[in-house]
C-alpha positions as CSV (number, residue, x, y, z in Angstrom):
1,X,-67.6,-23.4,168.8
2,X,-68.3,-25.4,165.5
3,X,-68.9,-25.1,162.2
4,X,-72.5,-23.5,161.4
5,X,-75.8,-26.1,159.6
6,X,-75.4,-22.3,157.1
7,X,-71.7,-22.9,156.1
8,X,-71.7,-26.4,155.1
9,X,-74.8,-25.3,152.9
10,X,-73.2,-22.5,151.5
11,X,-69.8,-24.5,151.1
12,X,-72.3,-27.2,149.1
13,X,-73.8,-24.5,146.9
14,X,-70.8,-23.2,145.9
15,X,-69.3,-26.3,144.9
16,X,-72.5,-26.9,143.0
17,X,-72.3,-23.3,141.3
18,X,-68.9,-24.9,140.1
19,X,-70.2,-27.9,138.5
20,X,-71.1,-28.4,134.7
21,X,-74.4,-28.0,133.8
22,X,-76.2,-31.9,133.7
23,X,-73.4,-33.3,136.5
24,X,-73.6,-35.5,139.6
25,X,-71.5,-36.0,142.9
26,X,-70.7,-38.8,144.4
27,X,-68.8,-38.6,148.0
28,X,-68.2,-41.1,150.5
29,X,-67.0,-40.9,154.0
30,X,-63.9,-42.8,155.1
31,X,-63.8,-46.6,156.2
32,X,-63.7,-47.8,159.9
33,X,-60.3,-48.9,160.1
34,X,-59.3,-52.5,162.3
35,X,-57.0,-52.1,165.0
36,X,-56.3,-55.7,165.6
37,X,-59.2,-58.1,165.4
38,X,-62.3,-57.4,166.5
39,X,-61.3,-53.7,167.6
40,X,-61.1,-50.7,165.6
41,X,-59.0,-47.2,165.2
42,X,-61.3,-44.4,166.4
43,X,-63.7,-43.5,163.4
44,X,-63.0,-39.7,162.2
45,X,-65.0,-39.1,158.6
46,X,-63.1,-38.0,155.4
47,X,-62.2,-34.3,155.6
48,X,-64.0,-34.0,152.1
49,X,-66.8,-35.6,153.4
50,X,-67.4,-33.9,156.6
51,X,-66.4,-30.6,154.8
52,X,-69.8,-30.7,153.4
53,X,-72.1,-32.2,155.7
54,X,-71.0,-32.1,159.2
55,X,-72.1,-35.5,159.5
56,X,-69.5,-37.7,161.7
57,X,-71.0,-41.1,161.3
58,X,-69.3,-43.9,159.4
59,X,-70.8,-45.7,155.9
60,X,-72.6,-42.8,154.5
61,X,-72.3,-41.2,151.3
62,X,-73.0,-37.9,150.1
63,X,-74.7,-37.1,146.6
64,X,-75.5,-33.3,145.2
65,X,-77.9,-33.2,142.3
66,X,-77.8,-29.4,141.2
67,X,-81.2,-28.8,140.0
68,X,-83.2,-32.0,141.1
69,X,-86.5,-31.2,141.8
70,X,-86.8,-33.2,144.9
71,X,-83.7,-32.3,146.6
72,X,-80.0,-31.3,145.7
73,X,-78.4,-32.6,148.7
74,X,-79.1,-36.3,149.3
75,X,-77.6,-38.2,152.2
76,X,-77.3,-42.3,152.2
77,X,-76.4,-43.4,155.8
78,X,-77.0,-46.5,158.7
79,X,-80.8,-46.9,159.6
80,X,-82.0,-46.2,163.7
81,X,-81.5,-49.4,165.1
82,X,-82.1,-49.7,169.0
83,X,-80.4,-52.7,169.4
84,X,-77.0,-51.8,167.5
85,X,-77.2,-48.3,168.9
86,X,-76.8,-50.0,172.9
87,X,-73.9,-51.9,171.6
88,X,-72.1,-49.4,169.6
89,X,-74.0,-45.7,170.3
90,X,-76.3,-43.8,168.7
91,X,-77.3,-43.5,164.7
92,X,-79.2,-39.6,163.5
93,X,-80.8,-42.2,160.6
94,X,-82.3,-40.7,157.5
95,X,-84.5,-38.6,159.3
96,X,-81.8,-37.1,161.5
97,X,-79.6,-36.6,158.3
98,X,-82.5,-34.4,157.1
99,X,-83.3,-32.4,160.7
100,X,-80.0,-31.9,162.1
101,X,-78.0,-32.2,159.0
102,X,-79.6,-30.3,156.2
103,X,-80.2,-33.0,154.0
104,X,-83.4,-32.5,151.3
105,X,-83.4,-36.5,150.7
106,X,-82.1,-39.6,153.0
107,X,-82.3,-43.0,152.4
108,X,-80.9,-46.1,154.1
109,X,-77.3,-47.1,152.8
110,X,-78.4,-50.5,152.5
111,X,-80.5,-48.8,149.3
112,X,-77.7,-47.1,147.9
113,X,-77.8,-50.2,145.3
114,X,-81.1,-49.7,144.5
115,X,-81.5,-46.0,144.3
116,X,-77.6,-44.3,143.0
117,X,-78.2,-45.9,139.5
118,X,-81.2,-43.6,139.0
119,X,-79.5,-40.9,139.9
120,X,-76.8,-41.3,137.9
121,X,-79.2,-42.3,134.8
122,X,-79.1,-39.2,132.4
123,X,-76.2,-37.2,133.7
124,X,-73.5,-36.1,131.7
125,X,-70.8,-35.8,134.3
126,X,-70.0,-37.7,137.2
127,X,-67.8,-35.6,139.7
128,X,-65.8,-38.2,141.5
129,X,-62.5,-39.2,143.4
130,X,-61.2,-41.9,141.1
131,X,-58.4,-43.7,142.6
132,X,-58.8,-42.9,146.2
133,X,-61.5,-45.8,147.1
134,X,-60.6,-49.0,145.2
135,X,-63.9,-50.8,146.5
136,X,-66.1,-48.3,146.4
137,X,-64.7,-47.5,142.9
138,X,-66.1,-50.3,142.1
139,X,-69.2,-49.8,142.9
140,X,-69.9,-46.4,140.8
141,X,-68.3,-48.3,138.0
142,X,-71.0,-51.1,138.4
143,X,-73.8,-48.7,138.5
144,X,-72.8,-47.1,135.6
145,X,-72.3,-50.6,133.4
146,X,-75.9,-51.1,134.9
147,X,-77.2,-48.3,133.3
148,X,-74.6,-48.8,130.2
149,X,-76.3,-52.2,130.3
150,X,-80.1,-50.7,129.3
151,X,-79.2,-47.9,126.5
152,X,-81.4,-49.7,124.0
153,X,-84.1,-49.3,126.0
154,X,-83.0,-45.7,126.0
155,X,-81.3,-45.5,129.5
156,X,-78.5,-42.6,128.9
157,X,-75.1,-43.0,131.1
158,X,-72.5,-40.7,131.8
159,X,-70.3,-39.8,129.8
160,X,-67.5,-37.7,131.6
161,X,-66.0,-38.6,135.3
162,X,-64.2,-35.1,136.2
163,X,-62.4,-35.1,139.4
164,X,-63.3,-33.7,142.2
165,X,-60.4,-32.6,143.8
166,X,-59.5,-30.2,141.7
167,X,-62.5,-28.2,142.8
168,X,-63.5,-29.1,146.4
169,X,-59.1,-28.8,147.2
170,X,-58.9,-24.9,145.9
171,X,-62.3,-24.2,148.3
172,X,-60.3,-25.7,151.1
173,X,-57.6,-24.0,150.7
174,X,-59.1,-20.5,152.1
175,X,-60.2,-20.9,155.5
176,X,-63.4,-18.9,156.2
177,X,-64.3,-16.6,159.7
178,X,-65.3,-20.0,161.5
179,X,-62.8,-21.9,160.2
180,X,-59.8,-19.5,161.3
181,X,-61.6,-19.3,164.9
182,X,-61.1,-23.3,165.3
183,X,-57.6,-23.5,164.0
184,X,-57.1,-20.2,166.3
185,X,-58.5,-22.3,169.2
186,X,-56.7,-25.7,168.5
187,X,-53.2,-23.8,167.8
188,X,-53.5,-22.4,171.3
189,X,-54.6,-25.8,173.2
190,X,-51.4,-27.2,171.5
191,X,-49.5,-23.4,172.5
192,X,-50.4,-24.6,175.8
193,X,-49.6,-28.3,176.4
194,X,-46.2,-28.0,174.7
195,X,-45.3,-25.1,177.4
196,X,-46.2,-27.6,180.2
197,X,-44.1,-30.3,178.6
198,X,-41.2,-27.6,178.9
199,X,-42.4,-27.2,182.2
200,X,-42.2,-30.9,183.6
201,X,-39.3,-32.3,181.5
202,X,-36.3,-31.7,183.9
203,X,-38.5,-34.2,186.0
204,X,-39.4,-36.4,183.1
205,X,-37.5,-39.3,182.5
206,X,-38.2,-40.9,179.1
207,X,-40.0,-39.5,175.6
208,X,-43.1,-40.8,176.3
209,X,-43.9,-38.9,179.4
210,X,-43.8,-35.5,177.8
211,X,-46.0,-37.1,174.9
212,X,-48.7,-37.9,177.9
213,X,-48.5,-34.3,179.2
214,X,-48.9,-33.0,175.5
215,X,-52.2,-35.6,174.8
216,X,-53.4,-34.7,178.2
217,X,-53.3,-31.1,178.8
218,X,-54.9,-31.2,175.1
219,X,-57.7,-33.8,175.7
220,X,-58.5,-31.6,179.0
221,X,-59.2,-28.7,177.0
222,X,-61.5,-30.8,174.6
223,X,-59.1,-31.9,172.4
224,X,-59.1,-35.7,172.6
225,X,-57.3,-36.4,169.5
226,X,-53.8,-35.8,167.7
227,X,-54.1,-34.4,164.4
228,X,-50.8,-36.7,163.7
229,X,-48.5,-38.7,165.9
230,X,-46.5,-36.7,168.0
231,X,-42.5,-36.6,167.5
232,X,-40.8,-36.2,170.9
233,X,-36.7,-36.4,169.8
234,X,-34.1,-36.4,172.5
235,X,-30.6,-35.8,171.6
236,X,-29.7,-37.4,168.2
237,X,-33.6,-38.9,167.7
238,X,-33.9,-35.0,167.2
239,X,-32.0,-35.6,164.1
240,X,-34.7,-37.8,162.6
241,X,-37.6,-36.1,160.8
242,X,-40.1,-38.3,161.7
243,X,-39.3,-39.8,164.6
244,X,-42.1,-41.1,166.7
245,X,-41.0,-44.5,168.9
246,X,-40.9,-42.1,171.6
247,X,-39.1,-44.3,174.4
248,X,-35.8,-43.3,174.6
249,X,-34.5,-41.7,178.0
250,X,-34.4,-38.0,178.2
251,X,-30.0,-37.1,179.5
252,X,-29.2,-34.6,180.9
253,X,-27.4,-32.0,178.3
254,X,-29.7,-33.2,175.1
255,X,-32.0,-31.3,173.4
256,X,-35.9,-32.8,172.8
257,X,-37.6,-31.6,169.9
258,X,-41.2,-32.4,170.1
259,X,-43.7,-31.8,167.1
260,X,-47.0,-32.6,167.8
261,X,-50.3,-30.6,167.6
262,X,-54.2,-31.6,168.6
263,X,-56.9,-31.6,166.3
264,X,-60.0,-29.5,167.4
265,X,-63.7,-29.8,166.3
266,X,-61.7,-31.5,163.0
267,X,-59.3,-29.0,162.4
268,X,-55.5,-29.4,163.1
269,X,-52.6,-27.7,164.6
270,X,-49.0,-28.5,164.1
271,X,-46.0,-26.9,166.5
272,X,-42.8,-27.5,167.0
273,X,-40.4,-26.6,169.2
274,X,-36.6,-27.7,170.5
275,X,-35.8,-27.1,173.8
276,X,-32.8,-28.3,176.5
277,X,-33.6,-31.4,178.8
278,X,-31.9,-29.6,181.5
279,X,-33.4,-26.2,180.5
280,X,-30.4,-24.2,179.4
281,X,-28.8,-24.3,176.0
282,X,-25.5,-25.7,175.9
283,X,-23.2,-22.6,173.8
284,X,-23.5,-24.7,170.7
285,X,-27.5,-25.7,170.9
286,X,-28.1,-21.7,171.4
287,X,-25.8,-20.8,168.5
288,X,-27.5,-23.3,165.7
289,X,-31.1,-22.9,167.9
290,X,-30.7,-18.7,167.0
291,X,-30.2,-19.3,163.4
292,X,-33.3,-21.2,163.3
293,X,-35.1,-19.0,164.8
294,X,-33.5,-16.2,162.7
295,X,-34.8,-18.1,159.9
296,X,-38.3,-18.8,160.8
297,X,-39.0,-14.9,161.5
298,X,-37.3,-14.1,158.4
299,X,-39.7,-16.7,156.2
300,X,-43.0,-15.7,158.0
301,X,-42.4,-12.2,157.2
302,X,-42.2,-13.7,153.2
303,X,-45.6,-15.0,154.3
304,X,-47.7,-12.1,152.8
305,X,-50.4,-11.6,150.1
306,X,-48.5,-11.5,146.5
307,X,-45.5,-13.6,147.7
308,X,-44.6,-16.8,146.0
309,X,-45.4,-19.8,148.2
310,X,-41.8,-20.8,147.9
311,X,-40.8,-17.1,148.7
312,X,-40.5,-18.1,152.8
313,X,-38.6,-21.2,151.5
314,X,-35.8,-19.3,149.7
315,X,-35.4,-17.0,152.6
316,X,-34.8,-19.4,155.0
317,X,-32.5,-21.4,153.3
318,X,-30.3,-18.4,152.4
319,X,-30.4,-17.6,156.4
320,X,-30.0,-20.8,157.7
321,X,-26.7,-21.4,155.3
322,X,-25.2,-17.7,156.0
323,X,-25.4,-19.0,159.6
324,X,-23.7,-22.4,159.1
325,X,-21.0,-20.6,156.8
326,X,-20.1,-18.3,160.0
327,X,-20.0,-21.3,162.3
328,X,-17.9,-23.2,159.8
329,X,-20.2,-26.0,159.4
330,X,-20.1,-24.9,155.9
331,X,-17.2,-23.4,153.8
332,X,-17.5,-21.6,150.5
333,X,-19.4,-18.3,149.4
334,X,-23.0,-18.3,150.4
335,X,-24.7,-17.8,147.0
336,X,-22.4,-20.8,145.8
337,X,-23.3,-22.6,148.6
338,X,-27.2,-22.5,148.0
339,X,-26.6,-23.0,144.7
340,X,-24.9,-26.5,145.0
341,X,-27.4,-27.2,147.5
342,X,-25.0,-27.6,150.6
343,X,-27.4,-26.6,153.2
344,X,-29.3,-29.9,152.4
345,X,-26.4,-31.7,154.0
346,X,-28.3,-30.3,157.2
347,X,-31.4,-28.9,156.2
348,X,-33.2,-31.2,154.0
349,X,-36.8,-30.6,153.7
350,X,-39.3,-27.5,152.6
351,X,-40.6,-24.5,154.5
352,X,-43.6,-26.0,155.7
353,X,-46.8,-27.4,154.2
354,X,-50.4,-26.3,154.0
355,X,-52.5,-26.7,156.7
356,X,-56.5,-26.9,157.9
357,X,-58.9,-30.1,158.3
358,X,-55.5,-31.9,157.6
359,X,-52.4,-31.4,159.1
360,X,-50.8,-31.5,155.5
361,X,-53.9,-29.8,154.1
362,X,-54.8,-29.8,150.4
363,X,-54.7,-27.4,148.3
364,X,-52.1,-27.2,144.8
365,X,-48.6,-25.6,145.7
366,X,-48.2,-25.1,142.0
367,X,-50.6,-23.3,139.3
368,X,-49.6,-23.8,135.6
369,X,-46.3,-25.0,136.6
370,X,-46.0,-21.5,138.8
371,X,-45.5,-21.1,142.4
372,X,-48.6,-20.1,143.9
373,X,-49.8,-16.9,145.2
374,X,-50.2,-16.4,149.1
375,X,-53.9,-15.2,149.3
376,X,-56.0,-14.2,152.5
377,X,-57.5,-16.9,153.7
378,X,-54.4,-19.4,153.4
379,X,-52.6,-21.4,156.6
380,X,-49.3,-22.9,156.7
381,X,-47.1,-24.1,158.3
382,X,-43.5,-22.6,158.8
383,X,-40.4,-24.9,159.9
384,X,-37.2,-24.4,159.2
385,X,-34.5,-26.6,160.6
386,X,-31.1,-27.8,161.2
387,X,-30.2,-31.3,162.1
388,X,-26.4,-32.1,162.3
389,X,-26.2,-36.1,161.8
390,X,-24.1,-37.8,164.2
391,X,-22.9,-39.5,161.9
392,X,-21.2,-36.3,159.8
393,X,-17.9,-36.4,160.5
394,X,-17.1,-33.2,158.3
395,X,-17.8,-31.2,161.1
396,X,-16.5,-30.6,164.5
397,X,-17.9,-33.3,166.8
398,X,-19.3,-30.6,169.8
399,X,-22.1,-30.1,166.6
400,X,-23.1,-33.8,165.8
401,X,-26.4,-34.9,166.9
402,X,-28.0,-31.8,166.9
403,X,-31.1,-31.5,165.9
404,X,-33.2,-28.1,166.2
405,X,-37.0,-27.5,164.6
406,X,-38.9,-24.8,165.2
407,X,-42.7,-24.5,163.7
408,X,-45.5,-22.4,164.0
409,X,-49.2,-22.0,162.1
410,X,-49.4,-18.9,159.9
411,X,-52.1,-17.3,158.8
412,X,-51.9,-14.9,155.5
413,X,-54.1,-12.3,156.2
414,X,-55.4,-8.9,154.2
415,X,-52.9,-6.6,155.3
416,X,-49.8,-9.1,156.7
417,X,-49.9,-12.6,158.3
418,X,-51.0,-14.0,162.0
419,X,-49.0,-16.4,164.1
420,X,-51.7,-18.4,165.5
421,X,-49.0,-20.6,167.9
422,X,-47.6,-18.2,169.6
423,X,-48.5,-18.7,172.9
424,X,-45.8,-21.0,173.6
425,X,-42.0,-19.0,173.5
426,X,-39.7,-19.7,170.9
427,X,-36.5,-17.6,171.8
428,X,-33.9,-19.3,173.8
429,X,-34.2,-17.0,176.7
430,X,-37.5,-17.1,177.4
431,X,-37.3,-21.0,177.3
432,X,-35.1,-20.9,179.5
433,X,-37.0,-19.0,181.9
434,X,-40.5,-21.3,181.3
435,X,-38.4,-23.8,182.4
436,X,-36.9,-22.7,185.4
437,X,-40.1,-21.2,186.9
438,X,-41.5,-23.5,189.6
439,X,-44.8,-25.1,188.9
């Protein structure tokens, strides 16, 4: 299950049949990144990058030239080179950029020097990340004083740099057929391996061990990687958002939240769910654990075609404060309440996020200072919360140190939405019972 050599090309012509007539782009892939001397962080390419051209190999670039007559999609990448490819595995060269990866043109990278001036020479636009790249800024900058360099010999250089982004974000944002299938398949891996961490934490004794059986039951299913690093909160760590030192002890008569979610053939998943150590909900855990919930089924059913992006948010912060106000953890009239912003005292950030290649995917929230629309196509994430500081001593102190998330990956379809998490439970009873059935 991937993505097909016929979508990237059609996702490249259609960013194409965006461009101004005359223009150029100029794409690299990300950096290897150092771990600590001489070894490095796992290579993954840009999701920009790889959006386009499949290819999963670090220093390459991509270039489309719309209407070049020998090739619109040019690839710049690593020669074949036996001897590196013993030591460090194998290179598709230019030649395998054209076979396997669509490419009309390759050339080495160590010609990129050479060869991207010419390109560039006569185009009117240059569609480009400014900004993201500092070095690599650079470098376009130096080809185009090169060409600046020759105008009286009648060399013509660009004249407009228009950022890419803002076109290649908004085709991100809706997820086509194949793209849904992946995120459909990494959301249930991740379904799965937090149920077995419900599973084994009565005999788990610190963070980190249900953190293993969440990267292992994913990696065993062909998910090798995180698509962040995984939160795993035990009593008042559940408090902190992003919480991720993972070594405390699991007590008896906590709560663990952990949010974590694999990343499959590039695409990401992101759940989160709150759960007893001990696997049943003290009275006070299942009374602020229901209004979260009550919340999060309230905002996903917001999460329709024609609703406002923020339209999920505003539900769930009016149900997560009418809750507090009945348990007294807040005291006032609810429209008041929301308002002054009270709830923030214990429910402090948004909704959820955009999700797809990234696990805070791109894609503008706004358009012309508007919320956006919810269109087919779109994921994201919903997560409401409520995390009672232990250090809030306006409330009783049975309610400090309680922290409750609860997050699943929603996808807005024709007709409604689809959870596509939902394979692990999220009401307290049926936690309850996942955790009390014997392995």
């Amino acid at each position: 299950m991937s993505i097909s050599k016929q979508e990237f090309a059609r996702r490249r012509q259609t960013l194409m049949g965006m461009m101004e007539p005359n223009s150029i782009v100029i794409l690299p892939t990300a950096d290897e990144k150092i771990r600590s001397r001489d070894t490095n962080y796992p290579f993954r390419p840009s999701s920009d990058f790889y959006y386009l051209t499949g290819f999963e190999e670090p220093e390459a670039v991509l270039v489309l030239v719309p209407e070049r007559e020998h090739g619109e999609y040019i690839l710049f990448c690593r020669e074949k080179d036996k001897e590196k490819e013993i030591w460090d595995g194998y290179r598709s060269g230019p030649e395998g950029a054209c076979k396997d990866f669509g490419a009309d043109d390759a050339f080495p990278i160590s010609d990129m020097n050479e060869i991207l001036p010419g390109l560039l020479e006569g185009r009117e636009r240059v569609y480009y990340a400014m900004g993201r790249d500092t070095e690599f800024d650079r470098k376009v900058m130096s080809w185009v004083n090169s060409i600046r360099a020759k105008v009286r010999a009648g060399a013509t250089p660009p004249g407009e740099f228009l950022d890419l982004d803002h076109f290649l974000h908004d085709m991100r944002l809706y997820k086509s057929a194949a793209e849904i299938r992946l995120m459909e398949k990494a959301g249930s891996i991740s379904a799965r391996a937090h149920a077995k961490a419900m599973q084994i934490c009565k005999k788990a004794d610190y963070e980190y061990e249900l953190e293993a059986e969440i990267t292992y039951q994913c990696a065993r299913e062909g998910a090798r990687f995180q698509a962040y690093n995984a939160i795993v909160g035990s009593g008042k760590n559940g408090c902190v958002l992003h919480y991720n030192e993972n070594n405390d002890k699991l007590k008896d008569g906590d709560l663990v939240l952990i949010d974590a979610g694999c990343e499959y053939e590039y695409y990401a998943s992101d759940i989160t769910r709150t759960f007893p150590v001990n696997g049943k909900f003290s009275k006070e855990q299942r009374a602020l654990y229901d209004i979260v919930l009550d919340a999060q089924a309230a905002a996903i059913e917001k999460v329709v075609p024609g609703n406002h992006w923020n339209d999920p948010h505003d539900v769930s912060v009016r149900v997560i404060t009418e809750g507090l106000v009945e348990l007294g953890l807040l005291k006032g009239e609810v429209d008041k309440l929301i308002e002054e912003h009270a709830y923030r005292d214990f429910y402090m950030h948004r909704i959820g996020h955009w999700i797809g290649m990234d696990v805070h995917d791109v894609g503008d929230y706004k358009v012309g200072g508007e919320w956006r629309v919810l269109e087919p196509g779109m994921v994201m994430t919903v997560e409401p919360g409520i995390y009672v500081s232990p250090d809030n001593t306006n409330v009783a102190k049975k309610w400090r140190g309680i922290g409750i998330r609860i997050e699943d990956d929603v996808l807005v379809t024709k007709d409604g939405n689809r959870v596509l998490t939902d394979e692990v439970p999220n009401k307290a009873q049926d936690i309850e019972k996942l955790m009390a059935r014997k392995k």
